[in-house]
C-alpha positions as MATLAB code, in Angstrom:
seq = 'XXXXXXXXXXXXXXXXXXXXXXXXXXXXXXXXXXXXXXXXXXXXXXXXXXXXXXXXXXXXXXXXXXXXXXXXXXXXXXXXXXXXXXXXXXXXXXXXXXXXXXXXXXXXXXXXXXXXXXXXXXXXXXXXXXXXXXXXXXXXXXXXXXXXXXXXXXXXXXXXXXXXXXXXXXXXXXXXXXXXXXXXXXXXXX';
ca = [
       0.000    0.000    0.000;
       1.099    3.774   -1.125;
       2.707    5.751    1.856;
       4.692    8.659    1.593;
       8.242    8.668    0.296;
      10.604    7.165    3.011;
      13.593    9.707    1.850;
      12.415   13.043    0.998;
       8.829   12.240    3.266;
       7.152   14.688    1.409;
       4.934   12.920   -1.660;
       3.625   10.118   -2.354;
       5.552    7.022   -2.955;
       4.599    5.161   -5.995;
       8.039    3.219   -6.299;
       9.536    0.390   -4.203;
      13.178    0.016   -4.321;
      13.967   -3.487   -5.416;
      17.027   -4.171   -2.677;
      15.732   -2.521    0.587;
      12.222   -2.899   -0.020;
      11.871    1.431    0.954;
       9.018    2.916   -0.559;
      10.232    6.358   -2.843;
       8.362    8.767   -5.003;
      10.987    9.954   -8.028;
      14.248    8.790   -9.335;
      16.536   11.367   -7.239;
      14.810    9.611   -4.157;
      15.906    6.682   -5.606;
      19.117    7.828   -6.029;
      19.505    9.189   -3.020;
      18.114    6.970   -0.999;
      21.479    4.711   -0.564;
      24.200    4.863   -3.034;
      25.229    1.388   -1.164;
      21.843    0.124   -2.531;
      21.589    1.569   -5.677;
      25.267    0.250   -6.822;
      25.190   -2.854   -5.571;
      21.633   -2.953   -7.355;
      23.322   -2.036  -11.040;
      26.541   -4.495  -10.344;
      23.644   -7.219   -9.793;
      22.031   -6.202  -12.884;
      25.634   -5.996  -15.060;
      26.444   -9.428  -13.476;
      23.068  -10.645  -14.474;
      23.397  -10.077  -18.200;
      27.069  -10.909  -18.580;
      26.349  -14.234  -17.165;
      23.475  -14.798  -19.701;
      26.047  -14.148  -22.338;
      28.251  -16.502  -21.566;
      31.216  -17.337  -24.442;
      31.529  -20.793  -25.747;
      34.961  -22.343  -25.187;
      35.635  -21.420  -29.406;
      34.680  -18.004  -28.985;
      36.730  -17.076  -25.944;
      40.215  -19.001  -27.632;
      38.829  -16.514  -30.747;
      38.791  -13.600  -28.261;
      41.855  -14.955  -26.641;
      43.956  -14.974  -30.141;
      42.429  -11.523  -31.105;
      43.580  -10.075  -27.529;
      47.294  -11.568  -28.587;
      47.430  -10.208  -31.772;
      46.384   -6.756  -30.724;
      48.774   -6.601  -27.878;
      51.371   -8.023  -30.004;
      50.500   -5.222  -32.900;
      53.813   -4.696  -34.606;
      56.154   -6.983  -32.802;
      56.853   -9.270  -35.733;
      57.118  -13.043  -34.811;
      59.963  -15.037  -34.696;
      59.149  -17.061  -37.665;
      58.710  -13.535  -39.782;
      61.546  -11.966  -38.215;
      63.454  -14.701  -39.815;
      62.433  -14.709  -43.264;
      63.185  -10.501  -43.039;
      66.657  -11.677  -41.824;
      66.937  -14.435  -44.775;
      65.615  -11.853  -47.033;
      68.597   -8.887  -46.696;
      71.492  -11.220  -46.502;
      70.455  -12.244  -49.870;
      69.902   -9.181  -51.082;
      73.137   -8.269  -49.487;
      74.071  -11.134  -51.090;
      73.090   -9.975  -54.553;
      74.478   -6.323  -54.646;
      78.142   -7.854  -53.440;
      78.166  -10.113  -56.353;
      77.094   -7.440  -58.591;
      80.009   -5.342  -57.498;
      82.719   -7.941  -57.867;
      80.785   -8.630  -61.487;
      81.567   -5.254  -61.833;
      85.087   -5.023  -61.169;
      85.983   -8.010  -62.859;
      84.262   -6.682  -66.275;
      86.615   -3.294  -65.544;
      88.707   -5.458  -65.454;
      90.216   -4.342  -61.350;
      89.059   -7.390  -59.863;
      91.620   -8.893  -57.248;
      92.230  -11.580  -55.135;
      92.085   -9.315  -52.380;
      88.623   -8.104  -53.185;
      87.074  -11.458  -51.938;
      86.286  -12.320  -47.902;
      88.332  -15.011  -46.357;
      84.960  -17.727  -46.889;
      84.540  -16.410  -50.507;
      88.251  -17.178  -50.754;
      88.791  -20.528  -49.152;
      85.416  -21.479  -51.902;
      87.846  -20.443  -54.753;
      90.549  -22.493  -53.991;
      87.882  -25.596  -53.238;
      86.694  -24.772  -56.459;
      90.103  -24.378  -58.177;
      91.886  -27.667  -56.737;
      88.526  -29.627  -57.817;
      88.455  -28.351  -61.341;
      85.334  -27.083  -61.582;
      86.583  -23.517  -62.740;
      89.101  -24.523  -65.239;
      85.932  -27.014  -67.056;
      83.949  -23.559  -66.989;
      86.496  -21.229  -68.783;
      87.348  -21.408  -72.024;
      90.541  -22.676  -73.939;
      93.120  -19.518  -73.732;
      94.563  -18.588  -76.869;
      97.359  -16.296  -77.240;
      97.048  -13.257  -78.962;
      99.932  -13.920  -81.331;
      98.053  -17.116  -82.458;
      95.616  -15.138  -84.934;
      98.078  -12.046  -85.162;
      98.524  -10.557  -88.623;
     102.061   -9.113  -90.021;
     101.263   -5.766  -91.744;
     104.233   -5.422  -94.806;
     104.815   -1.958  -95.681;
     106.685   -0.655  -98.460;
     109.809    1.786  -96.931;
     110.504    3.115 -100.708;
     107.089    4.641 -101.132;
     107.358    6.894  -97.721;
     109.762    9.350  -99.719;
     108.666   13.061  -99.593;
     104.857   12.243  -99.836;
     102.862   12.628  -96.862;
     100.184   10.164  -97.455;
     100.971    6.764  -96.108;
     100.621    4.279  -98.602;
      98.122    1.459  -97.258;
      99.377   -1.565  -95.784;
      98.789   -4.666  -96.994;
      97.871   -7.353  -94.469;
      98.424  -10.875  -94.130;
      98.013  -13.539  -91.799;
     100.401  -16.537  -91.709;
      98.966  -20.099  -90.598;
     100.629  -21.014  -86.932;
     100.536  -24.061  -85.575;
      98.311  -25.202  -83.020;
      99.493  -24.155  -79.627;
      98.106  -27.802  -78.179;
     100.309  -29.854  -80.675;
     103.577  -27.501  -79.485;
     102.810  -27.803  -76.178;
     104.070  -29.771  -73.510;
     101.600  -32.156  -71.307;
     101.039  -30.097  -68.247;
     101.971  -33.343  -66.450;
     105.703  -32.986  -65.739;
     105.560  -29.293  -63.961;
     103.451  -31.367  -61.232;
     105.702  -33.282  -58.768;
     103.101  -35.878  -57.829;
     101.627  -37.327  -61.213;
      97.650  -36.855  -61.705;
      95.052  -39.265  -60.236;
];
């Protein structure tokens, strides 16, 4: 039954507070009435509908994964950290070998120009074969040389040179002249 309001006692109570059970008339009496009350009252009521909406065990590892990833927001992981490593030494890689392609085309490229691992590889490579079986046969520039004649008697008073007349003698193959290779080794070849 309707009383009057048990905080400001002045009108009519038409409310009941759901906690305490005190009769109150407006929502500042309700408010006012006991902030004890009226908290605990809207923690009961948060509590209430979180625990209707509880997660499944799928959703909260998915909320669990997404909470990672956000903290973790631009911390690479290990496995990508790698690959970025990988990535720039062969890139690094890449522009070194392009440099000592460089040089070597200029023709300035020394044995000094190579680390000590890039080294010790060259001399593997060297004592095994493999580079002389991917050069060419050398042939000496005298091999295909040509002997220009010119005529001394014709160079009197004139100052136009008379042209030269060219020929090229046949030479001998340098491999049938040649020595075998073997005897400059002191231990004879496998």
């Amino acid at each position: 039954m309707p009383g009057l309001c048990g905080v400001c006692v002045k009108a009519t109570a038409s409310y009941t507070c759901p906690r305490c059970q005190l009769n109150y008339c407006s929502l500042a009496c309700y408010k006012g009435h006991s902030t004890r009350c009226t908290e605990s009252f809207y923690e009961d009521q948060v509590r209430v509908e979180l625990q209707s909406h509880r997660a499944t065990e799928e959703e909260r590892k998915k909320l669990e994964r997404v909470v990672a990833e956000l903290s973790n927001l631009g911390v690479a992981s290990p496995e990508e950290e790698e690959e970025e490593e990988e990535l720039e030494a062969e890139e690094k890689a890449e522009e070194r070998l392009m440099a000592l392609v460089a040089k070597a085309e200029r023709g300035e490229l020394n044995f000094e120009d190579l680390t000590e691992e890039e080294a010790r590889c060259f001399h593997s490579e060297l004592k095994r074969g493999v580079l002389g079986q991917s050069l060419t046969a050398w042939e000496p520039w005298w091999v295909n040389a040509s002997i220009v004649s010119l005529d001394l008697d014709s160079l009197d008073d004139d100052d136009t040179p008379p042209a030269p007349s060219t020929t090229t003698l046949p030479t001998p193959s340098a491999s049938s002249r040649a020595p075998k290779p073997a005897h400059l080794c002191r231990r004879p070849p496998p």
